[in-house]
FIKOLZA-1660 file (N, C-alpha, C; in steps of 0.1 Angstrom, whole numbers, plus 5000, padded with zeros to 4 digits):
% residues 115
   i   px   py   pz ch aa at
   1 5009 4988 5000  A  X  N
   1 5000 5000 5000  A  X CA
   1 5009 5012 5000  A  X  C
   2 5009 5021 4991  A  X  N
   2 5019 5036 4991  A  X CA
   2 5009 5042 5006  A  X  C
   3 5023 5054 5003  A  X  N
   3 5019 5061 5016  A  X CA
   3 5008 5073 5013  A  X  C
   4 5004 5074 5005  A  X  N
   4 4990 5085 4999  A  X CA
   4 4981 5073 5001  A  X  C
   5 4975 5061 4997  A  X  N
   5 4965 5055 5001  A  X CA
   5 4967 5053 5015  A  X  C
   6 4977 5053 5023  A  X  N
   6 4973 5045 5035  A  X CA
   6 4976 5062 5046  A  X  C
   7 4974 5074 5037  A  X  N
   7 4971 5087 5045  A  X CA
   7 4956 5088 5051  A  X  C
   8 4956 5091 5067  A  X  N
   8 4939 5093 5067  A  X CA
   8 4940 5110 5065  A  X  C
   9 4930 5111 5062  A  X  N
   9 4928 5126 5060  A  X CA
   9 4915 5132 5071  A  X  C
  10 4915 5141 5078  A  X  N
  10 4904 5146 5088  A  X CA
  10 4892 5151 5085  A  X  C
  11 4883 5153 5083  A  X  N
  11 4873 5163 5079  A  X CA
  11 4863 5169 5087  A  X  C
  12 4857 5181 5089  A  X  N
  12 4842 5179 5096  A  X CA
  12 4833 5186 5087  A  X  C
  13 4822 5180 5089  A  X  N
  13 4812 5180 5081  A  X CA
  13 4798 5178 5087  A  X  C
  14 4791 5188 5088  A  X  N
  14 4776 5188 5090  A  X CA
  14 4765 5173 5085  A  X  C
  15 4752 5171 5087  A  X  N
  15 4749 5158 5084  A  X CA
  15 4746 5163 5069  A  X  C
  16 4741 5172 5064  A  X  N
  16 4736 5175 5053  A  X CA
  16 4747 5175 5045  A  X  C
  17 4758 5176 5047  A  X  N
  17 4774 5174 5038  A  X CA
  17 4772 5159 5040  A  X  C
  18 4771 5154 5048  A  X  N
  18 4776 5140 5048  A  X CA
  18 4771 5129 5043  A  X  C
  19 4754 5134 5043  A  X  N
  19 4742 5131 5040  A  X CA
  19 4745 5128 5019  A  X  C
  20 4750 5140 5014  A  X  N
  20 4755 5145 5001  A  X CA
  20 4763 5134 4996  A  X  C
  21 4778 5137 5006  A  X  N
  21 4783 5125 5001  A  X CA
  21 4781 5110 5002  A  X  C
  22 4774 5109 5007  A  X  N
  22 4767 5090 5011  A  X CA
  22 4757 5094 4996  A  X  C
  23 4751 5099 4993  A  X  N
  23 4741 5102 4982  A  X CA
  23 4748 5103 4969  A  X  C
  24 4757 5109 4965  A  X  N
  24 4770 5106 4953  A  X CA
  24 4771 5090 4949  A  X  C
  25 4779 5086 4963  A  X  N
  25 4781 5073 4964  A  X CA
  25 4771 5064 4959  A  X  C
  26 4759 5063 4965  A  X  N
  26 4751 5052 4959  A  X CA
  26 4750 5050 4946  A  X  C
  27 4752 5064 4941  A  X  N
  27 4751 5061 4926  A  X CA
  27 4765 5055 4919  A  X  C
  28 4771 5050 4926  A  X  N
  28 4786 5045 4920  A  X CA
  28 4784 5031 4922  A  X  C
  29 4788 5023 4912  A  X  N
  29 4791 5008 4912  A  X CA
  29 4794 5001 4932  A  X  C
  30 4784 4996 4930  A  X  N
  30 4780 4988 4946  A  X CA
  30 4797 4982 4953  A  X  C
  31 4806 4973 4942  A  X  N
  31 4816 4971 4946  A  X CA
  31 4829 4981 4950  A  X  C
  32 4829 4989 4943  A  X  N
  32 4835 5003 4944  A  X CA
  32 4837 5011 4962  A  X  C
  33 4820 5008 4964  A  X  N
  33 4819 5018 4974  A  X CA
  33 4813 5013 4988  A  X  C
  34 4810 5003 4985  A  X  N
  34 4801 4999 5000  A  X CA
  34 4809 4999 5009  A  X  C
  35 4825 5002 5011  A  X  N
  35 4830 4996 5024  A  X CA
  35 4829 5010 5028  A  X  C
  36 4829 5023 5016  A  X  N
  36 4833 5036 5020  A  X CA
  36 4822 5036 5026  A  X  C
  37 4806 5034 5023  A  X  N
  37 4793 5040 5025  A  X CA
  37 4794 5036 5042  A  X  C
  38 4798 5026 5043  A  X  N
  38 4798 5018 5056  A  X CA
  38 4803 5029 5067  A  X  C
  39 4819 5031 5059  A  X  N
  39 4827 5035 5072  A  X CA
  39 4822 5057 5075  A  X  C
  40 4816 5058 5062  A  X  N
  40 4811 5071 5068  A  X CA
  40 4797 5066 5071  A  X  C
  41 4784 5061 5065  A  X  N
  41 4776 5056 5078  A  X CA
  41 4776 5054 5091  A  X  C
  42 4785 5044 5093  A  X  N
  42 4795 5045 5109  A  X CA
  42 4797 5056 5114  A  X  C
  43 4805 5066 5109  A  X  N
  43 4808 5078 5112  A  X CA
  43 4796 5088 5117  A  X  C
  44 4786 5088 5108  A  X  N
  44 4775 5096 5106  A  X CA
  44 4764 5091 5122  A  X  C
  45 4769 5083 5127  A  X  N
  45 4762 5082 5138  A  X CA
  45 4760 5090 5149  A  X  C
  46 4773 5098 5150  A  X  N
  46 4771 5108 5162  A  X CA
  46 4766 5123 5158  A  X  C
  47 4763 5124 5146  A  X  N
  47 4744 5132 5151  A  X CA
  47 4731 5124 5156  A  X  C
  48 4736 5112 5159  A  X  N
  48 4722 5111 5162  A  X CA
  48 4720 5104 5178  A  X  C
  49 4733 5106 5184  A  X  N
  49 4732 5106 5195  A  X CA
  49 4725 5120 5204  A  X  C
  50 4721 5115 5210  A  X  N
  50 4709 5123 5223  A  X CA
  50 4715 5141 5223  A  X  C
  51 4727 5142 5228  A  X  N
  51 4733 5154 5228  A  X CA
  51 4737 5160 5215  A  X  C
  52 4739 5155 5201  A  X  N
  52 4744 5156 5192  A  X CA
  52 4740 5170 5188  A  X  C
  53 4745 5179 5180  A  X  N
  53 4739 5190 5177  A  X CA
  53 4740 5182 5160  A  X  C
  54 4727 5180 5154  A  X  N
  54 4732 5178 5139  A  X CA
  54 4735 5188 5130  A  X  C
  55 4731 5202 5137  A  X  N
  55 4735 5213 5126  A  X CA
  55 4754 5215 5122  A  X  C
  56 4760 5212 5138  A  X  N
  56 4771 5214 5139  A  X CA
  56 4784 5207 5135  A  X  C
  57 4794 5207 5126  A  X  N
  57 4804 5196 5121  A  X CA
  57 4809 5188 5130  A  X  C
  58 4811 5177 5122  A  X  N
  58 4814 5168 5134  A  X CA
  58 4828 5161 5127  A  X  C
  59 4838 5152 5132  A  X  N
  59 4849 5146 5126  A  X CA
  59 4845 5136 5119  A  X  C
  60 4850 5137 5105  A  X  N
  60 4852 5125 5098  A  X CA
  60 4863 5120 5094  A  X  C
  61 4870 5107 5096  A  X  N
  61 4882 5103 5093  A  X CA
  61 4881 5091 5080  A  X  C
  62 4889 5091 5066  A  X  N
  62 4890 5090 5058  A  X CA
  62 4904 5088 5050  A  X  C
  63 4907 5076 5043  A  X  N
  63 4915 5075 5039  A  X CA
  63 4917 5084 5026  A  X  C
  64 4924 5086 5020  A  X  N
  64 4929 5094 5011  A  X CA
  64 4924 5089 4998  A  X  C
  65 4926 5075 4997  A  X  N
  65 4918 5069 4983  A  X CA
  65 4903 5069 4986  A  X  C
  66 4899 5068 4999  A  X  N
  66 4882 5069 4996  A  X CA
  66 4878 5082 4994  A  X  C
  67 4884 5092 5001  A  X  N
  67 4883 5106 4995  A  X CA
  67 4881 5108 4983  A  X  C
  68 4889 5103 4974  A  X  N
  68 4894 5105 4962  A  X CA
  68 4882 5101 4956  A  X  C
  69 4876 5084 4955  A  X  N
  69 4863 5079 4954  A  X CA
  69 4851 5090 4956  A  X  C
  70 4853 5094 4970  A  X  N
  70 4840 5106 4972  A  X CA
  70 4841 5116 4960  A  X  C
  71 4854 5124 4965  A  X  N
  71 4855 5135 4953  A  X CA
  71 4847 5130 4938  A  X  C
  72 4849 5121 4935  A  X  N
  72 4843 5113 4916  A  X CA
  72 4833 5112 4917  A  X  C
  73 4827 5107 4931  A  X  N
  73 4812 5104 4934  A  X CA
  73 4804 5120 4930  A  X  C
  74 4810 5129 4935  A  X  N
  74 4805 5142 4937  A  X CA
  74 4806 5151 4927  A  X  C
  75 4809 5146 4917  A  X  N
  75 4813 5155 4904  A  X CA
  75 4804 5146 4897  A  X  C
  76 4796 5134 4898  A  X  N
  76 4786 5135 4888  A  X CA
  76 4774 5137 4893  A  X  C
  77 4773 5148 4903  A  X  N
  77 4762 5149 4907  A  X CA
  77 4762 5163 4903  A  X  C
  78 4748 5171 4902  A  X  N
  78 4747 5188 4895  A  X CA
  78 4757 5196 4904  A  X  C
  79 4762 5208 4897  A  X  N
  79 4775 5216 4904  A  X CA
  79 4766 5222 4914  A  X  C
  80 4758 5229 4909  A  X  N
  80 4749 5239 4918  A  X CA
  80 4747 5228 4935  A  X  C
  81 4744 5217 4932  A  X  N
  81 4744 5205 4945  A  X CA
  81 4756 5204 4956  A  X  C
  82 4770 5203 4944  A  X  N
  82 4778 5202 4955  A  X CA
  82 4786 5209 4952  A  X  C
  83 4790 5219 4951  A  X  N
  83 4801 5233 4949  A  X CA
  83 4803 5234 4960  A  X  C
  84 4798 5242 4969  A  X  N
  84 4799 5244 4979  A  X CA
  84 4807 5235 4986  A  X  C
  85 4804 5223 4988  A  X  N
  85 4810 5211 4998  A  X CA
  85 4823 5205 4991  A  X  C
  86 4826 5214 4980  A  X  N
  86 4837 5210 4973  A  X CA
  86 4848 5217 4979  A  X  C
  87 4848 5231 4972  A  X  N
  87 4849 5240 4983  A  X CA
  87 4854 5237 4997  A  X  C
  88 4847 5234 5002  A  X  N
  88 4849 5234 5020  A  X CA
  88 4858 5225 5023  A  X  C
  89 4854 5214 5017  A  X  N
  89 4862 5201 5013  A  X CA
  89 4879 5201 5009  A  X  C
  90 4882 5213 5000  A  X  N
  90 4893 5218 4992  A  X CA
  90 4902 5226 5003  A  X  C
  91 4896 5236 5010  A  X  N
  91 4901 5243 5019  A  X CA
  91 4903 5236 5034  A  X  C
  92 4897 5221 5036  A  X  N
  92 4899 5217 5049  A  X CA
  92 4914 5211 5043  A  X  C
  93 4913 5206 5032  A  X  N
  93 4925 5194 5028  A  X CA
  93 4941 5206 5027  A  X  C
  94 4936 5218 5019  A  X  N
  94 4947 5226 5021  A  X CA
  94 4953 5234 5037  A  X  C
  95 4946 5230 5043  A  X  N
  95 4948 5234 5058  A  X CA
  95 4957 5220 5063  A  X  C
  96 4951 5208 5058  A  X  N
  96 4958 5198 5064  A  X CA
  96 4972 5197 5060  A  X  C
  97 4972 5201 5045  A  X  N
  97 4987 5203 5039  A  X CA
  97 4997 5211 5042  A  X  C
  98 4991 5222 5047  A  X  N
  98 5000 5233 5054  A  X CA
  98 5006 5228 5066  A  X  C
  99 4992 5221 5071  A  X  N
  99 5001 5216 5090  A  X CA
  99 5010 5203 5086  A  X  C
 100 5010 5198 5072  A  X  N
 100 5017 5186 5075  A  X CA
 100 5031 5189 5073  A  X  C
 101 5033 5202 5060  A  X  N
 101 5045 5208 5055  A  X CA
 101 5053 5211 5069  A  X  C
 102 5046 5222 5080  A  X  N
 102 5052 5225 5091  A  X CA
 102 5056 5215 5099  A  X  C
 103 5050 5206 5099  A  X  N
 103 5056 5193 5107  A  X CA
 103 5067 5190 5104  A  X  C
 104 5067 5184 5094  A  X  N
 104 5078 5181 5084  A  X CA
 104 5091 5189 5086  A  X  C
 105 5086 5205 5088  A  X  N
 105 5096 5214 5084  A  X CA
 105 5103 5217 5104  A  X  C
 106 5095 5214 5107  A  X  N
 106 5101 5213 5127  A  X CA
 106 5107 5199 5130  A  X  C
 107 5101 5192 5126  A  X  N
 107 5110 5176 5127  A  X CA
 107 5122 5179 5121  A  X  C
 108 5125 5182 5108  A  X  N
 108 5137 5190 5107  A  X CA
 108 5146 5197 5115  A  X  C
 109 5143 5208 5113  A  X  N
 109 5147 5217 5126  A  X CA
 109 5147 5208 5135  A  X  C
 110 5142 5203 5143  A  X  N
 110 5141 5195 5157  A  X CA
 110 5158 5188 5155  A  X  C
 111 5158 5176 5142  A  X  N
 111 5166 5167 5144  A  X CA
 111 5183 5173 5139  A  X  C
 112 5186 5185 5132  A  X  N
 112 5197 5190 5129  A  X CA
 112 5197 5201 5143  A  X  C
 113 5191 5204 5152  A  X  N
 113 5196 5210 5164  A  X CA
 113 5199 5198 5172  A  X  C
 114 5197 5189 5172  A  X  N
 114 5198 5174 5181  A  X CA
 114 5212 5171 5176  A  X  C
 115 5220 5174 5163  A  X  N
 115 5229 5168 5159  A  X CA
 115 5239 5174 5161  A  X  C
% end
């Protein structure tokens, strides 16, 4: 497994985002997608716990290649539907990329002042 399929990537996402992406999905070849539908189904549970606020985002954790699957799922559904959660989707992943560069870039630093 390379190290991009086996990256999880973080997300939060409201139920109506999440709701969207599980809705893409079905329309995608059943073998393709049911383990993803599963593991965000799974996920999608804690709005519906007692205290849950469903308006409010919640964590979703996701592999990088089921992402990738979501993203395809989501582009053949009308733009006007999911722009938006593309968007939000694009700007959470570039946030993650930034914090991962800085990691990267302090582990550095960290281990040439160690030496």
């Amino acid at each position: 497994m390379t190290e991009a399929a086996a990256r999880e990537l973080h997300f939060y996402l409201t139920l109506e985002q999440s709701s969207l992406i599980l809705e893409a999905l079905v329309e995608q070849p059943f073998k393709q997608v049911f383990e993803i539908i599963g593991q965000l189904n799974h996920q999608a549970q804690q709005f519906y716990q007692t205290d849950a606020a469903r308006s409010a985002p919640a964590l979703f954790v996701i592999s990088a290649a089921d992402f990738s699957v979501c993203i395809k799922a989501l582009g053949e559904l009308p733009y006007n539907r999911v722009c938006t959660l593309v968007n939000y989707l694009h700007q959470q992943l570039q946030t993650q990329q930034i914090g991962a560069i800085h990691s990267r870039t302090d582990n550095i630093t960290t281990q040439e002042a160690d030496q």
